[in-house]
GUKEPA-887583 format. One record per residue: x, y, z of N, C-alpha, C in turn; residue in one letter. Coordinates in steps of 0.001 Angstrom, whole numbers, plus 500000, padded with zeros to 6 digits. Example, Ala and Ser with C-alpha at 12.3 -4.5 7.8 and 13.67 -1.06 7.14 Angstrom:
residues 2
513190494310507800512300495500507800513200496700507800A512850497750507080513670498940507140512900500030507870S
This chain:
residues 216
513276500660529204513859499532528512513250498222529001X512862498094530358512738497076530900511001496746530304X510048497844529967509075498240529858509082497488527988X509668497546527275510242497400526312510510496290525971X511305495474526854511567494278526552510488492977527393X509501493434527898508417492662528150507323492946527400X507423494111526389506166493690524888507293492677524035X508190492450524253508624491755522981508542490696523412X508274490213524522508436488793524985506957488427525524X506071489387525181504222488998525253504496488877523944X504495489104522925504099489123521414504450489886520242X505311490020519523505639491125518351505422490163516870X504262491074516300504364490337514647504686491476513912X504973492333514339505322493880513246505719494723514250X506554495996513774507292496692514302508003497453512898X507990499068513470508798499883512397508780501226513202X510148501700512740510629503009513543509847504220512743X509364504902513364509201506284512461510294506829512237X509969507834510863511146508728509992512227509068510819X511986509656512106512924510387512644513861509675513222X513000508662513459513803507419515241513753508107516281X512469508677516686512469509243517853511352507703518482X510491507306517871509705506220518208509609504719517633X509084503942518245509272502716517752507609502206517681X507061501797516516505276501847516650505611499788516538X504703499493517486505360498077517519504123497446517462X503466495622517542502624495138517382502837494790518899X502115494644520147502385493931521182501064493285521716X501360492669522962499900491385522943499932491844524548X500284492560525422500236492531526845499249492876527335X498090493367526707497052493271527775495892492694527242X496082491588526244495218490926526066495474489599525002X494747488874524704494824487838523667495331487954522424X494605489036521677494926489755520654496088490740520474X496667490740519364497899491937518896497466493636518992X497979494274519532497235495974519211498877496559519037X498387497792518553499489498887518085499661499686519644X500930499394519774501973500106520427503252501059519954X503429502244520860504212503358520354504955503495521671X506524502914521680507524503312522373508309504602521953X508278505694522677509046507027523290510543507015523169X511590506780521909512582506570522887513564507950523985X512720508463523827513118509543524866512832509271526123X511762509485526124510568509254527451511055507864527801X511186506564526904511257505616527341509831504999528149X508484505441527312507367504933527530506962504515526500X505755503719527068504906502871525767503571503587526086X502722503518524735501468504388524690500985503349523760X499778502473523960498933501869523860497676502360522774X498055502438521222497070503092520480495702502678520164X495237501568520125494422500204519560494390499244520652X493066498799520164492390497323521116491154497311520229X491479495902519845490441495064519484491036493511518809X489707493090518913489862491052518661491036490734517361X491413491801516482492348491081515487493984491309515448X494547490822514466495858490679515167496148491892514071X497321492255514548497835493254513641499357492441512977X499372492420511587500163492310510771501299492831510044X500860494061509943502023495142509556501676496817509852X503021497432509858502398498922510337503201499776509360X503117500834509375503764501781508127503260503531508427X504386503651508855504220505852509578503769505926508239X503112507539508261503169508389507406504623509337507239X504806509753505905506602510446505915505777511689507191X505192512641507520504991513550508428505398513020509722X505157511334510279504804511244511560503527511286511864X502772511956511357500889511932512515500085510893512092X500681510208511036499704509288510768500415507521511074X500017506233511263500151504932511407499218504441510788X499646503626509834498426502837509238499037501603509218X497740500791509070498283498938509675497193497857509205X497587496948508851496606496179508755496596494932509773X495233494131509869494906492981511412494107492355510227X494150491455510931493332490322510170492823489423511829X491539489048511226490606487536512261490892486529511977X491623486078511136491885484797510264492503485007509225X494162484109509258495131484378508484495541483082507495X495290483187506194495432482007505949495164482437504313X495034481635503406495048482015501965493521483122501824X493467483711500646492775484326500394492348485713501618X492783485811502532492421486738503596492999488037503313X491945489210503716492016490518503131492581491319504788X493411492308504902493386493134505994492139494185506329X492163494083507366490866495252507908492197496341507922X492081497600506900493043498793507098492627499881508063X493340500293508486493467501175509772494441502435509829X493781503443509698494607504623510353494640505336511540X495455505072512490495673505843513774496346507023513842X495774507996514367496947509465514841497958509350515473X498700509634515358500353509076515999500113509939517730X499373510891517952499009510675519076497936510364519769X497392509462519248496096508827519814494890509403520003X495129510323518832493673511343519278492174510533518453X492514509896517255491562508937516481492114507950516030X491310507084515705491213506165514507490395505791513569X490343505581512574489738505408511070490056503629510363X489085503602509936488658502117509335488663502809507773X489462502062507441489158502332505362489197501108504847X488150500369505242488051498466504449488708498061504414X488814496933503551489555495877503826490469495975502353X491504495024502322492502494998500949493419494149501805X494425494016500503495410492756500644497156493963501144X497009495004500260498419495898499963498126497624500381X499064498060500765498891499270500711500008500596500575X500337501561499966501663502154499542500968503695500227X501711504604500688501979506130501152502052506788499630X501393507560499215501638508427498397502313509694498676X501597510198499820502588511452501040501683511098501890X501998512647502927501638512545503451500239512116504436X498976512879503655497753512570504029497251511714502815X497700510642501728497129509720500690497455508484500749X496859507431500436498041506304500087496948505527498984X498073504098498650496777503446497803496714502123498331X495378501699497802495192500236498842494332499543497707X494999498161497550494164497163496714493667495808497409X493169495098496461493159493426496746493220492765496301X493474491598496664494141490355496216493128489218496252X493193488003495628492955487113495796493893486080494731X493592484576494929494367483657494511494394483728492744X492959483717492534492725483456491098492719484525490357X492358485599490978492543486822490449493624487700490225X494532487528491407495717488582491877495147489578492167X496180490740491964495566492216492566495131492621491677X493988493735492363492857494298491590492336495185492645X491369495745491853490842496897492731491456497998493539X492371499247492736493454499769493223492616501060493527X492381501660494946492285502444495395493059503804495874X492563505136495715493440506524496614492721506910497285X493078506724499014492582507070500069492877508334500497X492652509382501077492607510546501406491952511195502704X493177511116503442492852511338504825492380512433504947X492204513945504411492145514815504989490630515119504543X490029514402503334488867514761503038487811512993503421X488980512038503754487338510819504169487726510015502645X487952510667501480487704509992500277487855508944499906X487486507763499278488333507017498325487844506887496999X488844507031496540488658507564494661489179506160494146X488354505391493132488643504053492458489942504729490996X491057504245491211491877504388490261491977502851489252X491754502016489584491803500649488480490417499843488978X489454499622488970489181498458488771489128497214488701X490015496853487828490350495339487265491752494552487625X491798493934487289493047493273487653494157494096487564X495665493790487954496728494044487097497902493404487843X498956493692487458500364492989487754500851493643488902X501368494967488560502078495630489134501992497283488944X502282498374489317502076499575489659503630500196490303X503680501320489347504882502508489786503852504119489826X504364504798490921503888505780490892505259507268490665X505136508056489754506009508874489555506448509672490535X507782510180490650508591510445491401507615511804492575X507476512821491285506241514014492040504976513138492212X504425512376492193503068511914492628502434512303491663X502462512537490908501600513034489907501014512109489017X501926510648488596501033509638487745501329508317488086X500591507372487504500912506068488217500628505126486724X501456504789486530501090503277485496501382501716485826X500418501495485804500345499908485983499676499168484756X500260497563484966499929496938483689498717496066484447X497784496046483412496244495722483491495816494215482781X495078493723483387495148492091482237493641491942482307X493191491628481784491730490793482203491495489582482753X490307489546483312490269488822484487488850488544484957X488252487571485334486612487471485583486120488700486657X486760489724486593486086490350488179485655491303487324X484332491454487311483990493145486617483746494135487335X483931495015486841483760495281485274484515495226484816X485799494801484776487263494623483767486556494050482555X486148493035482343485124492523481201484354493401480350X484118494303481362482833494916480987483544496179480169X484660496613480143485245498003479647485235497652478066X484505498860477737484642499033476241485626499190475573X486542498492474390487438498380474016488555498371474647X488644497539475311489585497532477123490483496716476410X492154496886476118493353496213475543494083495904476613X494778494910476987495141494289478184496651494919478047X497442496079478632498578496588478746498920497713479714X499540498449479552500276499477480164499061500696480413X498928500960481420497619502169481783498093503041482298X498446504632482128499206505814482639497809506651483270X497937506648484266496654507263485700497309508500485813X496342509657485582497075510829486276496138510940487575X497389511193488280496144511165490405495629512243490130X496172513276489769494882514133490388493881514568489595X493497513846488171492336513995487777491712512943487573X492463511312488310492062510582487350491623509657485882X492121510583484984491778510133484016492743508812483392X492622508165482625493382506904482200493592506746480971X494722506900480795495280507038479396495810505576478477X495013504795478434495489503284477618496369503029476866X497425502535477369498575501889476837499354503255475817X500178503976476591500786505154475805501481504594474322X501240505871473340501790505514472142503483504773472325X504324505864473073505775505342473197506064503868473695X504619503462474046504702501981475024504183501035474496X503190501202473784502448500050473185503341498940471575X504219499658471174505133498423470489506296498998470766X507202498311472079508699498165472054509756497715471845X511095498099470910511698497332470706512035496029471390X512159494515470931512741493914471266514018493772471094X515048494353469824515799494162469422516980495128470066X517612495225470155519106496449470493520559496187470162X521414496995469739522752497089469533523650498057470072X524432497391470359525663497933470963526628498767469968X526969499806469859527742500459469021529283500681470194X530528500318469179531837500476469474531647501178470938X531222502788470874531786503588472205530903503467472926X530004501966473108529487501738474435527981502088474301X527047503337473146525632503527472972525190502375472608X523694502211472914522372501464473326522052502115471794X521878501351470721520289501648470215519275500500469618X518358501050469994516631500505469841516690500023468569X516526499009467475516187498459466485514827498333466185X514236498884465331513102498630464943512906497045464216X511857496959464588511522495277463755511098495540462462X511337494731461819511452494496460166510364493163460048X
């Protein structure tokens, strides 16, 4: 404890418990200038020292298994700045560099996705990383808003806009809307029929039903 409460008082910019709450993976600054990833025991009631190097670490995020920590550091924090992403073994056996990006989400266990940002652009460039084979597979390209991925992992739709970064420009008959990604083949299905004109209109009927009005 005592061990514990002198990383928090060298430096904490992030901190998150793994699934179980058996550990605490924390940002701490005690043996040097810079932020590195730390992993408190709360059993053991030790700290284990995963990372060292010049950038600070910003945020951290288990894998649902436990064996994995991924995090992003940055050299300079300030508008437009991308994270250097990072995956560590939850017991310190490696670490892995997968570029840089602004965001990043767990798909399960060994996947996640990672994009980037900038001011004029927003997010763009939505990546699936894949720990167990090294991969990264380009799922968008181009700009977009926002992104849901389905409950089994199986598809992801996000809405897409255009935007000076190409090739978004560059896509042949490219309609700025709703894009349904299936992960595991990739392919991209443009703006689903059920999606592409939705009611605006709706009524309330007496026992409380919703229905959809078509436009006239």
């Amino acid at each position: 404890a005592v061990q514990l409460q002198g990383a928090f008082i060298a430096g904490i910019k992030a901190l998150t418990w793994s699934p179980d709450g058996k550990y605490l993976a924390f940002a701490g600054q005690m043996d040097g200038l810079s932020s590195d990833l730390y992993v408190y025991d709360m059993e053991e009631m030790t700290i284990r020292r995963l990372t060292s190097g010049d950038e600070e670490l910003q945020w951290i995020d288990w894998s649902s298994d436990e064996k994995w920590i991924l995090h992003g550091s940055v050299s300079v924090y300030g508008a437009g700045m991308q994270y250097s992403i990072y995956v560590v073994a939850a017991d310190g056996s490696s670490i892995r560099q997968f570029g840089y990006g602004f965001g990043t989400d767990w798909l399960n266990s060994h996947q996640f996705l990672e994009y980037e940002n900038q001011n004029v652009f927003g997010d763009y460039d939505l990546r699936l990383v894949d720990l167990n084979t090294g991969k990264i597979s380009e799922i968008w390209d181009g700009s977009f808003h926002d992104y849901a991925v389905s409950p089994n992992g199986d598809w992801l739709i996000l809405f897409a806009f255009t935007s000076a970064i190409p090739p978004a420009e560059e896509k042949p008959n490219f309609i700025p809307g709703l894009q349904l990604i299936n992960l595991k083949s990739l392919k991209i299905i443009q703006t689903p029929d059920p999606l592409l004109d939705p009611p605006d209109t709706f009524l309330r009927t007496e026992d409380g039903e919703i229905v959809a009005l078509p436009a006239i």
